[in-house]
DOZA-477529 format. One record per atom (N, C-alpha, C): x, y, z; residue in three letters. Coordinates in steps of 0.02 Angstrom, whole numbers, plus 50000, padded with zeros to 5 digits. Layout:
N
XYZALA/...
***
This chain:
432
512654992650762UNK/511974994750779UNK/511494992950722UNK/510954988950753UNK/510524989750681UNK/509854992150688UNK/509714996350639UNK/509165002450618UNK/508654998750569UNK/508075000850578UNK/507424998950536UNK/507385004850523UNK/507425004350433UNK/507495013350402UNK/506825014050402UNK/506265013950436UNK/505665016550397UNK/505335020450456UNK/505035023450481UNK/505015027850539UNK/504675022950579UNK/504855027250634UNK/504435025650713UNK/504075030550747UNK/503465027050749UNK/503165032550802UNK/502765028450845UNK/502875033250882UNK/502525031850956UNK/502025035850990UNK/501355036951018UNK/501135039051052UNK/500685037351104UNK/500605039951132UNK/500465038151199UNK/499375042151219UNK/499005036551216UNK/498495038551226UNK/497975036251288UNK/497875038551330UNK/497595038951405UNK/497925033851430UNK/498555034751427UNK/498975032751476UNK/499245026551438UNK/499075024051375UNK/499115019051338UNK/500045020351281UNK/500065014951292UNK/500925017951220UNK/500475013151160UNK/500465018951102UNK/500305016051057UNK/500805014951006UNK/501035009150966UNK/501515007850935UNK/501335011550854UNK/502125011250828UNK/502085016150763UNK/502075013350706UNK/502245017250661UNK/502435011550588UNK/502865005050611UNK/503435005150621UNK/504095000950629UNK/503624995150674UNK/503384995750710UNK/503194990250758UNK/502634988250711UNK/502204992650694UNK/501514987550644UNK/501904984650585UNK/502204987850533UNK/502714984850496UNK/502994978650506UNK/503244976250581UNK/503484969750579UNK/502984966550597UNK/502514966450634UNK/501964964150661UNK/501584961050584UNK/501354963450542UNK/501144962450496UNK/501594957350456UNK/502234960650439UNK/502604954950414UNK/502504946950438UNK/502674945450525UNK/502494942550560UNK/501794939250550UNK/501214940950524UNK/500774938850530UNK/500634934850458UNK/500884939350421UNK/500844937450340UNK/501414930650356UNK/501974929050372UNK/502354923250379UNK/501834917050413UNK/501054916350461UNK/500944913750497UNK/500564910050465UNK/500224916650433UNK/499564915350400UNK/499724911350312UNK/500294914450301UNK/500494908850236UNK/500504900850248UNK/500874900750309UNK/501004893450352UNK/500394888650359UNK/499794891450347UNK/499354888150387UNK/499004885950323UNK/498514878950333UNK/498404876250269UNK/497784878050226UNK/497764878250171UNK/497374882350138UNK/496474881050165UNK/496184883950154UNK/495444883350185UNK/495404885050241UNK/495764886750295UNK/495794885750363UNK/495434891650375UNK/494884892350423UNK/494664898150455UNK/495024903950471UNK/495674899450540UNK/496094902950562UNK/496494908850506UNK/496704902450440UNK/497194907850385UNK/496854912750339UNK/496134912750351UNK/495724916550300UNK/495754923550367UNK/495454922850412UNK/495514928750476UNK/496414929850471UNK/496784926750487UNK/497284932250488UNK/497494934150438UNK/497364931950353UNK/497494936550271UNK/497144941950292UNK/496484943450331UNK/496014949150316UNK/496414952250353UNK/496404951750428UNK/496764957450455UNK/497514959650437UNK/497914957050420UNK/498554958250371UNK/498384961450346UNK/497814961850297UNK/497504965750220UNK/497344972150244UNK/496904973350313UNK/496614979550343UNK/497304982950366UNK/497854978350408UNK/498394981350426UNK/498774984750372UNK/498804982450332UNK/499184982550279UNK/498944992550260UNK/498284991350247UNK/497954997450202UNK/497965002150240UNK/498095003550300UNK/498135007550362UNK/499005010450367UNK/499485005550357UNK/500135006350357UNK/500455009250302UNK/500075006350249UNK/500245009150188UNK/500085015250174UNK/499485017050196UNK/499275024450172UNK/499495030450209UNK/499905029650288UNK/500245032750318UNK/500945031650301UNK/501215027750282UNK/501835029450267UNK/501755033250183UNK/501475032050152UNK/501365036950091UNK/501345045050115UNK/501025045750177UNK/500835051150183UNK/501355055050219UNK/501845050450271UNK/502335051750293UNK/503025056050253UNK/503125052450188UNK/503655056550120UNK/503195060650086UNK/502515062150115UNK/502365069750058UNK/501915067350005UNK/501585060949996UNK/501195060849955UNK/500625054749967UNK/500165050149937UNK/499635047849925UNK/499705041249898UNK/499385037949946UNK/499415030449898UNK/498975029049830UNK/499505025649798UNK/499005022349728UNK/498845014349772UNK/498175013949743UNK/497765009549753UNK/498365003449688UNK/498234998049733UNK/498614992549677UNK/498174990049642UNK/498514989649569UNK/498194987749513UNK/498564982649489UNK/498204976249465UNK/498444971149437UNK/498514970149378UNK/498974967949310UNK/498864966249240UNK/499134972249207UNK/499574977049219UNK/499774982349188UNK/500614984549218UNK/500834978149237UNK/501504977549271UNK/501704980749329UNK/502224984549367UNK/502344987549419UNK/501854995049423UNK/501674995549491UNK/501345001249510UNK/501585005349563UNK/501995010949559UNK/502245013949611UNK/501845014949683UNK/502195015949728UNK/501685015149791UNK/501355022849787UNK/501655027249790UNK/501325033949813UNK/501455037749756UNK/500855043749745UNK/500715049049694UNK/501025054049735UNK/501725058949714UNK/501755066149746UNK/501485070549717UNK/501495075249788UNK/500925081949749UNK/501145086549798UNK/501275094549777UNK/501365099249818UNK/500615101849844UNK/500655107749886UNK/499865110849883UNK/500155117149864UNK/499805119649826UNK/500075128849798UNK/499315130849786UNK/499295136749809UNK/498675140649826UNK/497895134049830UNK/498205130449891UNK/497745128449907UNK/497325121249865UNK/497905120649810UNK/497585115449762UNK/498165111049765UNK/498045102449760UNK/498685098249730UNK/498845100949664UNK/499355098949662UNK/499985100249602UNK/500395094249597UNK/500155091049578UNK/500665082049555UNK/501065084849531UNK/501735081049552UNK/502375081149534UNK/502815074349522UNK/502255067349535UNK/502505063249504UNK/502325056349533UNK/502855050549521UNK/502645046249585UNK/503185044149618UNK/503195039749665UNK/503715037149701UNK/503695031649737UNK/504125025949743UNK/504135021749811UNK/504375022049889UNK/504195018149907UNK/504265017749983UNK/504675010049992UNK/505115010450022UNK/505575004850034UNK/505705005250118UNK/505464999650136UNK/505524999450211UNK/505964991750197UNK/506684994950206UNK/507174989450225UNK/507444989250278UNK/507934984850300UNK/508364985250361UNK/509334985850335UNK/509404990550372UNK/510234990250358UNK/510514991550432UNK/511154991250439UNK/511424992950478UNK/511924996650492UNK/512255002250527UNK/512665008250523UNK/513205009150567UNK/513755011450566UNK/514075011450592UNK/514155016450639UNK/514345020150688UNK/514255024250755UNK/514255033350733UNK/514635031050659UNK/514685038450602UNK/514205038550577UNK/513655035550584UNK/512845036750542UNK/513205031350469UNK/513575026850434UNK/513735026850382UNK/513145020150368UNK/513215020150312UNK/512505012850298UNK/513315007550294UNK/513205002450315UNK/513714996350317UNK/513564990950291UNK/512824988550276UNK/512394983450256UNK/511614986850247UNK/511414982650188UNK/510644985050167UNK/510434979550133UNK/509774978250141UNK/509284974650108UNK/509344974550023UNK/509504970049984UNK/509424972749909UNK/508714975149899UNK/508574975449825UNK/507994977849819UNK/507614975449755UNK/507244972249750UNK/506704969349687UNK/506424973649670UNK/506304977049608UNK/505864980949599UNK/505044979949592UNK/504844973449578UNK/504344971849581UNK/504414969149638UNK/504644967349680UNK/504504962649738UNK/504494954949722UNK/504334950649758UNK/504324942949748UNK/504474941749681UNK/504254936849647UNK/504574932449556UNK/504454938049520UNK/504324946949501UNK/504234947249464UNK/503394947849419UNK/503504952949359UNK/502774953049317UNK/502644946949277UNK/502114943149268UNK/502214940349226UNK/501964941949159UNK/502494942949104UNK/502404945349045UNK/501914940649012UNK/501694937249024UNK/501394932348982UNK/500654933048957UNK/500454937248997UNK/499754938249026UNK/499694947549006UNK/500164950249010UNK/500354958049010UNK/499934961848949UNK/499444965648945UNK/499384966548882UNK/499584973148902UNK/499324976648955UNK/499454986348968UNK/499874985649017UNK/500354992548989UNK/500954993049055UNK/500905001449062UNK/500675001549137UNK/500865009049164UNK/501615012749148UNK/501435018149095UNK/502085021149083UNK/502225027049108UNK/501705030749136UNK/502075036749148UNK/501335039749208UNK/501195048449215UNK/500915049949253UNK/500735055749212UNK/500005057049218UNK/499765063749205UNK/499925068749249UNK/500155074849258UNK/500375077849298UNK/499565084049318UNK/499345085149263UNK/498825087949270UNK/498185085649330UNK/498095079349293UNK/497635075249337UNK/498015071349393UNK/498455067949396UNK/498855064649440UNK/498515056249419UNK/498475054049369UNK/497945049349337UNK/498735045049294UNK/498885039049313UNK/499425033949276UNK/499185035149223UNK/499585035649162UNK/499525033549089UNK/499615025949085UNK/499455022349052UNK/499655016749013UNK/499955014748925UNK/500225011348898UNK/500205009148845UNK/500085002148822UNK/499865001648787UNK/499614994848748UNK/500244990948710UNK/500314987448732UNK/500974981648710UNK/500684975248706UNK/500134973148676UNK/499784965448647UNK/499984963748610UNK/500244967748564UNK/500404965748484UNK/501204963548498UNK/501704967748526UNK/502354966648521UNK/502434962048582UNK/501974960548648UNK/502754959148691UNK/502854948848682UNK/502334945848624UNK/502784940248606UNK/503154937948580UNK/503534942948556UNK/503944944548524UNK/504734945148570UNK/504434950748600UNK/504724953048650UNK/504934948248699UNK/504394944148714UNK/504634938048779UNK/505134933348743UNK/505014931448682UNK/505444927048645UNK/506224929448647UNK/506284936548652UNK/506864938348637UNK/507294939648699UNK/506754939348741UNK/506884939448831UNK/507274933248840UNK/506994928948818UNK/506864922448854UNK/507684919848801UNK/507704920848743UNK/508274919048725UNK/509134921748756UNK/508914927848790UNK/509494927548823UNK/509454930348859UNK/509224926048914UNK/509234925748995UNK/509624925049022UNK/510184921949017UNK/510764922549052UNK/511184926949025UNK/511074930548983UNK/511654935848955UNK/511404943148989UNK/511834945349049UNK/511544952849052UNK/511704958349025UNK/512174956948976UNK/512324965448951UNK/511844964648874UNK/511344957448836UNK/511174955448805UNK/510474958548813UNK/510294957148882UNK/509474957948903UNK/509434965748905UNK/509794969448917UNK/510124977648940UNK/509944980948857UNK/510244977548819UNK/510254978448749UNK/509594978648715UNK/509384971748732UNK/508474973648722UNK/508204977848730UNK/508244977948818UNK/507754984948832UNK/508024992148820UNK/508504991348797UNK/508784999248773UNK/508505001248698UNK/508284995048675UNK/507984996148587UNK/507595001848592UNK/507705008648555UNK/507305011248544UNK/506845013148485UNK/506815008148451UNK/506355006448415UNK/505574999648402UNK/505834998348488UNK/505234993248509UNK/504924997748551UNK/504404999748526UNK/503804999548574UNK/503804996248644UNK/503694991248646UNK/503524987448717UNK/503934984748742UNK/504614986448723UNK/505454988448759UNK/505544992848785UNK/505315000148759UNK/505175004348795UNK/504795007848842UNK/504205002348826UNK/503565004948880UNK/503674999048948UNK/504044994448941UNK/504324991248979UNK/504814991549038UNK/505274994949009UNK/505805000749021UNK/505455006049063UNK/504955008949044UNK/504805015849096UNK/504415012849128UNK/503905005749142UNK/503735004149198UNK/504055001249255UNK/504685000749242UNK/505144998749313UNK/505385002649323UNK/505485007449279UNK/505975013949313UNK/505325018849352UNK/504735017949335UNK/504195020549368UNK/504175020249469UNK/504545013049459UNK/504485011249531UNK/505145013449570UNK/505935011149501UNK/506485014149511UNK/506845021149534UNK/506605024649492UNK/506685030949473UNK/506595037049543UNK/506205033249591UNK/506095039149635UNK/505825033349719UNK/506485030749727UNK/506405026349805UNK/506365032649856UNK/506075031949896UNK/505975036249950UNK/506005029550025UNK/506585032450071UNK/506545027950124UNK/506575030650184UNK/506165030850227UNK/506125034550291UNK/506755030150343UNK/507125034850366UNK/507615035950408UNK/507655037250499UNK/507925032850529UNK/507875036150590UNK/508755036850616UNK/508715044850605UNK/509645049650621UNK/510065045550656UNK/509625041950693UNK/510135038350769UNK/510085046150824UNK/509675051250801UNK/509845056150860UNK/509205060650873UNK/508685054150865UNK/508245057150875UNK/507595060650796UNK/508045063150773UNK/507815064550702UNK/507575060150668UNK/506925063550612UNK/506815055750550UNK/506935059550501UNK/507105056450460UNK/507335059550359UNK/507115054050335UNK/507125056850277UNK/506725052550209UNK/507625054750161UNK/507705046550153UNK/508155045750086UNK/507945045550022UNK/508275048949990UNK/507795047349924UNK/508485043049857UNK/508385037249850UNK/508915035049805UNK/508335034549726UNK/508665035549666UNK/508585034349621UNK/508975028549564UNK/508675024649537UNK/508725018749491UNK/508345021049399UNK/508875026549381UNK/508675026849317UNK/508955021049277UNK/508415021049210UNK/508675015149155UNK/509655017649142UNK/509955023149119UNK/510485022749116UNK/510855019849177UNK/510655020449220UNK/511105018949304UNK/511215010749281UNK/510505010849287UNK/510295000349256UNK/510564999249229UNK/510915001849168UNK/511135000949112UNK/511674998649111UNK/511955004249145UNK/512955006349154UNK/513265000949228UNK/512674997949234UNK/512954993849325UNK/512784986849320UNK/513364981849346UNK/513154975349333UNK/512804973149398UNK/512974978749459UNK/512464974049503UNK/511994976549495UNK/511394978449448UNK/510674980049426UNK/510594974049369UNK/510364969449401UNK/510054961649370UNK/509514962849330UNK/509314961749279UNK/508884956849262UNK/508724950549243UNK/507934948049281UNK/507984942149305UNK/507394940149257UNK/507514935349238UNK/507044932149189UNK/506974924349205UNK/506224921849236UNK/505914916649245UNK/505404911849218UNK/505584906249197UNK/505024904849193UNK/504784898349252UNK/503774899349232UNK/503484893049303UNK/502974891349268UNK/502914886349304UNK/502394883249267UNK/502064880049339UNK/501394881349313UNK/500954881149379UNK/500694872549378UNK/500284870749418UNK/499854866749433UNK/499514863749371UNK/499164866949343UNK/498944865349269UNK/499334864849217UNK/500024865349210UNK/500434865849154UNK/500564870549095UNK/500624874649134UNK/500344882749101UNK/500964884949135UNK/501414889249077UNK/502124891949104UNK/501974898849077UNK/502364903549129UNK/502364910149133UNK/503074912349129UNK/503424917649097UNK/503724920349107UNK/503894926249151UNK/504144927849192UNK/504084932649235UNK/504824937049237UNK/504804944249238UNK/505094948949225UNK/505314952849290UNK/505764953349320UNK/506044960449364UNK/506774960749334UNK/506814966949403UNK/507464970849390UNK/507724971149463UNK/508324967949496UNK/508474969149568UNK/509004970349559UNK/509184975449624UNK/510034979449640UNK/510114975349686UNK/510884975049673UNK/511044972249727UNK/511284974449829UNK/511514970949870UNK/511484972649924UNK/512074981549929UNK/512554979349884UNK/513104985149875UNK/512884991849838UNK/512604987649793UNK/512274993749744UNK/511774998349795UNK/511414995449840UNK/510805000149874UNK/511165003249936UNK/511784999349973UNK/512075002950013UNK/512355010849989UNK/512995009149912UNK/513045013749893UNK/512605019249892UNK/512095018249864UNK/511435023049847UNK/511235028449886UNK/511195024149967UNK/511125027550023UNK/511495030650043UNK/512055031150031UNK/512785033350080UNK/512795040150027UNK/512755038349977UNK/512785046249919UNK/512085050249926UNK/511665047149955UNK/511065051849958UNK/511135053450025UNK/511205049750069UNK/511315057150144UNK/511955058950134UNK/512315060350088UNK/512645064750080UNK/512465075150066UNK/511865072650046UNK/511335077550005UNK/511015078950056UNK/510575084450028UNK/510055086950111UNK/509285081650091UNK/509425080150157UNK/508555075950164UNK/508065080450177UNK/507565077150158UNK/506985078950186UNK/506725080550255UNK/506255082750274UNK/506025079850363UNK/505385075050343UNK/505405071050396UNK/504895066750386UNK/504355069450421UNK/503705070850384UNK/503295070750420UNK/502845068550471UNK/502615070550554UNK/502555065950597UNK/501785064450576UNK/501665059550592UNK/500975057850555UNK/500795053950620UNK/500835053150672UNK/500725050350747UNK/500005050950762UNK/499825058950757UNK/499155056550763UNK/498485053850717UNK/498555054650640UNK/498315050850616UNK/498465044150601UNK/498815042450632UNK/499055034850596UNK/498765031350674UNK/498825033850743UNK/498695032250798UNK/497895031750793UNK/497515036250745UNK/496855037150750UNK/496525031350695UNK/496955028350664UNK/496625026550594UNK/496815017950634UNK/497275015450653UNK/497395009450693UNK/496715007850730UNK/496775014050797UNK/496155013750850UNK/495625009850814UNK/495385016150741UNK/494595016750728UNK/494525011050678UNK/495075006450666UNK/495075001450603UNK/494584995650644UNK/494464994450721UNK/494084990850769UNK/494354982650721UNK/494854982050726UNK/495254976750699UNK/495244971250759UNK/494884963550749UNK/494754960050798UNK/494864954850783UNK/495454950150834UNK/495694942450839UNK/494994939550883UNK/495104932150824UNK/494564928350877UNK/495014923050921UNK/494604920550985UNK/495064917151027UNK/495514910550996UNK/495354909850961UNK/495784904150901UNK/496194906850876UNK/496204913450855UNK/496834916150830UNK/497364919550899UNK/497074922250939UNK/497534924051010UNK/498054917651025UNK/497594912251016UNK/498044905851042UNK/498494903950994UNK/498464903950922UNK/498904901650872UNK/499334905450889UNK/499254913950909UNK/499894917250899UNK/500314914950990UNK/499784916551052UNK/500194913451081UNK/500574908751088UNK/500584903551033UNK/500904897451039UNK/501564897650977UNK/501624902250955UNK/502114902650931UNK/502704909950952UNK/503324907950908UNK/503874913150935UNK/503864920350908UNK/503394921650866UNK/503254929250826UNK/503324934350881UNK/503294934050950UNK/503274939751000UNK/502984946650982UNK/502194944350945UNK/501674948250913UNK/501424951350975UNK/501294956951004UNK/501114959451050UNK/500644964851030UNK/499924961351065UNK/499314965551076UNK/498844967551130UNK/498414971751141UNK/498074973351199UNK/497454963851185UNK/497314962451242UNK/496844956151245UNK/496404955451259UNK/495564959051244UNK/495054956751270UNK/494944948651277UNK/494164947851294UNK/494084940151298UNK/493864939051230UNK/494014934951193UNK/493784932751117UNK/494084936551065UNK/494644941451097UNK/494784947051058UNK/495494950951043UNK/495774952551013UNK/496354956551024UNK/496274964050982UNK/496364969050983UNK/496084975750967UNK/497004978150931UNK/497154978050895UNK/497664980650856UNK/497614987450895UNK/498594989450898UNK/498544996550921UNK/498874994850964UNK/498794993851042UNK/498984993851097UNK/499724989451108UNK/500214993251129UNK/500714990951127UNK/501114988051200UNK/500364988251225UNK/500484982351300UNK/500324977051306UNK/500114972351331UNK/499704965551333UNK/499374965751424UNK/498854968451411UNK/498334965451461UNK/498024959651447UNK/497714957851499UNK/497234952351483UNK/496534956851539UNK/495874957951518UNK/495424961051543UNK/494904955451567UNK/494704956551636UNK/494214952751665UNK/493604950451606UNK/493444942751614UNK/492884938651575UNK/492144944151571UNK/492084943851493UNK/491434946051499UNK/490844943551510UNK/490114944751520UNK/489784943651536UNK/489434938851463UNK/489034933051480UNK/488664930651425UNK/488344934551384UNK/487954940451405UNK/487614943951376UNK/488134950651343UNK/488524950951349UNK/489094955651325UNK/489044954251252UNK/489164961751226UNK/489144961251138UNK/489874957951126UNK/489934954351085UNK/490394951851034UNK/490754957851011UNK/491424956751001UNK/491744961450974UNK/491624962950907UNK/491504958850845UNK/491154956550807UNK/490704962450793UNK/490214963850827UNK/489454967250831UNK/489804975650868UNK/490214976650868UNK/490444983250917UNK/490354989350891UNK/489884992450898UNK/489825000050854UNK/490455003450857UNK/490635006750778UNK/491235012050784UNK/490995020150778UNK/491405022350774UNK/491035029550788UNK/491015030950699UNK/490665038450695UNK/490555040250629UNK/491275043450605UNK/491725043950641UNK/492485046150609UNK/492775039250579UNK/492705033450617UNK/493085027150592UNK/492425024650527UNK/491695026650543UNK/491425021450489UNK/491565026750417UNK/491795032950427UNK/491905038450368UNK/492615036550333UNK/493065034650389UNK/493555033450348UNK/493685027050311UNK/493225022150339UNK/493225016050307UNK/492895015250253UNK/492255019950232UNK/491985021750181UNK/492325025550137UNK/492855030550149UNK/493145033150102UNK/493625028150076UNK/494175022650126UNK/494475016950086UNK/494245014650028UNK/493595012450045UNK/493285009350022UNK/493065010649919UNK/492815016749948UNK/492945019949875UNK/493625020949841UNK/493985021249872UNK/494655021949855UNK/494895015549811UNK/494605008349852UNK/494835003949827UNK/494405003149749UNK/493675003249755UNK/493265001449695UNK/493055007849625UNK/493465012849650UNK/493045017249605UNK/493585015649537UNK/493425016749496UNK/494145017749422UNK/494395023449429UNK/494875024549407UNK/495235030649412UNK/495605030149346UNK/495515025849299UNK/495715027649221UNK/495275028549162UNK/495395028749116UNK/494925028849048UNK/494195036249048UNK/494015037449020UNK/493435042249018UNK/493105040249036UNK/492745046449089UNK/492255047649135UNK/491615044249078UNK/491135039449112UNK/490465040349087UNK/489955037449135UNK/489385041949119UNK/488655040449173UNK/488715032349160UNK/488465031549232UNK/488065033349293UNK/488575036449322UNK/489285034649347UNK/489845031249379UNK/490255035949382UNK/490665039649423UNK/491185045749437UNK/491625042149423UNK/492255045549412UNK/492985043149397UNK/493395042649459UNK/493915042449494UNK/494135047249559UNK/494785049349528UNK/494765056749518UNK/495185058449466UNK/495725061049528UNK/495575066249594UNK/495755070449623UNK/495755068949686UNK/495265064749708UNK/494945061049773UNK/494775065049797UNK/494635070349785UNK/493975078049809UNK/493275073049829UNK/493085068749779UNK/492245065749795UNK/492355060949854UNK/492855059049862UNK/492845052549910UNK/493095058549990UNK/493485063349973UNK/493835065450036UNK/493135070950082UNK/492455072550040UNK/492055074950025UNK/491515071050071UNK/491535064650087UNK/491145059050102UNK/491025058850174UNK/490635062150229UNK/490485061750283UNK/489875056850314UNK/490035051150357UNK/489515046850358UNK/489395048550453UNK/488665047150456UNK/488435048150533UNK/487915042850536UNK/488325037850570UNK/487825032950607UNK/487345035750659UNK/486835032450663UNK/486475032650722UNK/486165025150716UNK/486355020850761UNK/486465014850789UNK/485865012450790UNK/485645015150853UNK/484835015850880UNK/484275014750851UNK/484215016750792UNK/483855019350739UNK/483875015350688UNK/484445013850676UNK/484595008150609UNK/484535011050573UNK/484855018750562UNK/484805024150514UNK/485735024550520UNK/485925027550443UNK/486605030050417UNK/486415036150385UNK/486535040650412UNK/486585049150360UNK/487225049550335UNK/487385051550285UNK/487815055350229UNK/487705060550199UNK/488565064150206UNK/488525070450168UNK/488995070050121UNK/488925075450058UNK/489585073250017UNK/489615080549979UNK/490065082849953UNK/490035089249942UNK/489535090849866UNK/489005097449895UNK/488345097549858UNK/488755097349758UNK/489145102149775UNK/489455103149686UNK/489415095549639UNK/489415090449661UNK/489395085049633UNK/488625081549613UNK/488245084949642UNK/487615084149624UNK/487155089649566UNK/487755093349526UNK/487595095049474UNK/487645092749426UNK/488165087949448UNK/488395082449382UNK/487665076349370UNK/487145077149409UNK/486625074849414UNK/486205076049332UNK/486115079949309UNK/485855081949254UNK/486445078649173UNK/486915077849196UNK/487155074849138UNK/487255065349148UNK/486585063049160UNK/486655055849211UNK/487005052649264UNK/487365057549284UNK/487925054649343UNK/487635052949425UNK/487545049349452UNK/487385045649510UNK/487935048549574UNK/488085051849582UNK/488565054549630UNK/488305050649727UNK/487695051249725UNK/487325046549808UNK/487415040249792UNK/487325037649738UNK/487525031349735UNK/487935025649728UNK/488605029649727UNK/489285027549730UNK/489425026349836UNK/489225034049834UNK/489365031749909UNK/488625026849961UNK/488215025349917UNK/487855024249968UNK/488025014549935UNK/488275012449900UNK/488595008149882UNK/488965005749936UNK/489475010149927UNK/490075010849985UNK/489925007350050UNK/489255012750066UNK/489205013350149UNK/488775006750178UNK/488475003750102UNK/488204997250114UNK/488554992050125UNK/489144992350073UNK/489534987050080UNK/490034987650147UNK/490214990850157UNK/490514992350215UNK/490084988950292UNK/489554994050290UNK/489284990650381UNK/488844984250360UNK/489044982350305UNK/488724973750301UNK/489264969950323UNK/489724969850305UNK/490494966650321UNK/490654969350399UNK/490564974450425UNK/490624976950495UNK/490084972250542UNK/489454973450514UNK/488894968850571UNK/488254964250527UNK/488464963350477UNK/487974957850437UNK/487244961750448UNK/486994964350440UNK/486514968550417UNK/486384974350392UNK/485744974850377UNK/485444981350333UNK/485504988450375UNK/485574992650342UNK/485374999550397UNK/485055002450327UNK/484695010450361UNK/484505012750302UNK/484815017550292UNK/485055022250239UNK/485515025150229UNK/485095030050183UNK/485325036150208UNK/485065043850191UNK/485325048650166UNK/485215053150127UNK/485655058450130UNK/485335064050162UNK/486035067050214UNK/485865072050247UNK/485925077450225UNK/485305081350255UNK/485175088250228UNK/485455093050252UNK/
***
């Protein structure tokens, strides 16, 4: 039997089956394979990177939310970044407790629930960090704030790469390195893969109906003490003649089976059903194929399945109609008003993606330490009007007197946002 460990959900809306993680999950994969294929510049491959990118930020932030915690926004130039921040709620406030990944692999089981085969696992994913370029590496987590620490490794890691790079093929050699505990940026090296290591979280489906969350762990000693925990050391050299070294750490296919088989041994988790926000956040993403892209995918074997207006395909719908020709004068999908729940949550992404969330707070500019200001962020179109009202919670407009701009982060936001939605201006207010 073979199982896709990462959940499924399904629901069903006016009469519609709407598909869950597991089905957008491959769908996306699928699309990201199509859209790599296609040659650079192409209209077609620039429209299907974006919607991948929208799919992507929609899937990702529900399955974070699915094991109990919050996506970190990806950050580039500071080596691996765990996917999700955990946090309990106790009297009503988060309480970080750390971070964790999300691993959506495929294995397969035997009729005893046993894992029989599993996906290995990269800890960075694809080639690897490249050290070359590396000056800050995320080492750890504020627990207070829920805010990554970093350390500064400019000074040591060419040093460090030299000593990488000399013995690359030796693994109990490279093991030895990073166990130095008297290098600096051996060790801050060290806790940024075990950052990603240290706490895998993989959603489960029982075979009986049930979902659980596995949780396997990859500490540096585990790494240490096990030869199928690789490290892989690369170098490339690009187009311009410029070589990079590049750094991971991958288990192998036995090693992650093991992993699993000793962790449902243990009590799992329950997975949380997240059906109707993840069903709501798909709908309101108003995610739209143009008739050039309907046809690329019909013409190939991906068996990508979507609902089909004319000029259009609407992510979500896990049927395939095809709906009577619209009228010339019919709006473009393109131009389609969304409601003020989908343009709120796309505005809160949004901030999510551009605000900083490291280094000290200073005017004009908020930090997003807590995501209180962004979760705070209520937007109300009125179409008609060519008016946008916003609300955001008043407490932040005391921070007004020590130069802080608190309306103007989100009215930033809400610009950039319905410019990219319908290529024009609206005017944008704050509501009283």
């Amino acid at each position: 039997m073979r199982t896709y460990v990462y959940n499924k959900i399904t629901a069903t809306v006016d009469g519609k089956v709407y598909s869950g993680l597991e089905d957008m999950m491959i769908k996306r994969s699928r699309l990201q394979g199509l859209a790599f294929s296609l040659p650079k510049g192409s209209t077609l491959k620039s429209e299907l990177t974006s919607i991948t990118k929208k799919m992507s930020d929609i899937v990702d932030a529900e399955v974070a939310a699915a094991v109990g915690g919050t996506l970190i926004p990806g950050r580039s130039g500071k080596g691996v970044v765990p996917d999700n921040l955990m946090y309990t709620i106790e009297q009503g406030k988060k309480k970080f407790t750390g971070v964790s990944e999300t691993k959506a692999i495929k294995t397969i089981q035997d009729s005893a629930g046993k894992t029989t085969k599993a996906n290995k696992i990269k800890t960075a994913g694809g080639s690897g960090v490249n050290l070359s370029t590396t000056k800050e590496l995320f080492t750890g987590v504020n627990l207070e704030t829920g805010e990554l620490t970093s350390t500064d490794v400019s000074a040591g890691m060419p040093d460090l790469v030299e000593q990488l790079l000399a013995a690359k093929n030796n693994q109990s050699q490279l093991k030895k390195i990073l166990s130095n505990p008297n290098s600096k940026t051996a060790t801050a090296l060290r806790k940024n893969f075990v950052m990603k290591s240290g706490d895998i979280r993989i959603p489960i489906n029982d075979g009986n109906g049930g979902r659980t969350v596995s949780k396997i762990s990859f500490k540096w000693r585990q790494i240490n003490a096990n030869k199928q925990a690789k490290i892989v050391i690369k170098e490339q050299t690009n187009n311009k003649g410029v070589t990079s070294v590049l750094f991971n750490i991958e288990f192998s296919e036995a090693y992650v089976r093991a992993a699993i088989n000793k962790a449902n041994k243990k009590v799992l988790m329950t997975l949380e059903n997240k059906t109707k926000s993840f069903t709501d956040a798909i709908n309101n993403a108003n995610i739209v194929f143009s008739q050039k892209a309907i046809d690329a995918l019909n013409n190939t074997n991906s068996s990508i399945v979507f609902e089909v207006d004319k000029g259009s395909a609407r992510i979500g719908a896990g049927t395939i109609t095809r709906k009577i020709a619209q009228s010339k004068k019919s709006q473009s999908p393109q131009q389609a008003f969304i409601s003020g729940v989908a343009l709120s949550a796309l505005v809160r992404a949004r901030l999510q993606q551009t605000m900083a969330t490291a280094g000290e707070a200073f005017p004009p500019m908020l930090k997003n330490r807590t995501g209180r200001y962004i979760e705070s962020i209520q937007v109300f179109p009125n179409y008609r009007k060519n008016m946008i009202m916003y609300t955001l919670n008043p407490v932040y407009r005391s921070l007004e007197k020590y130069g802080y701009i608190p309306d103007g982060q989100a009215i930033v936001a809400i610009r950039q946002v319905t410019q990219a939605l319908y290529a024009r201006q609206f005017n944008i207010l704050r509501a009283t």
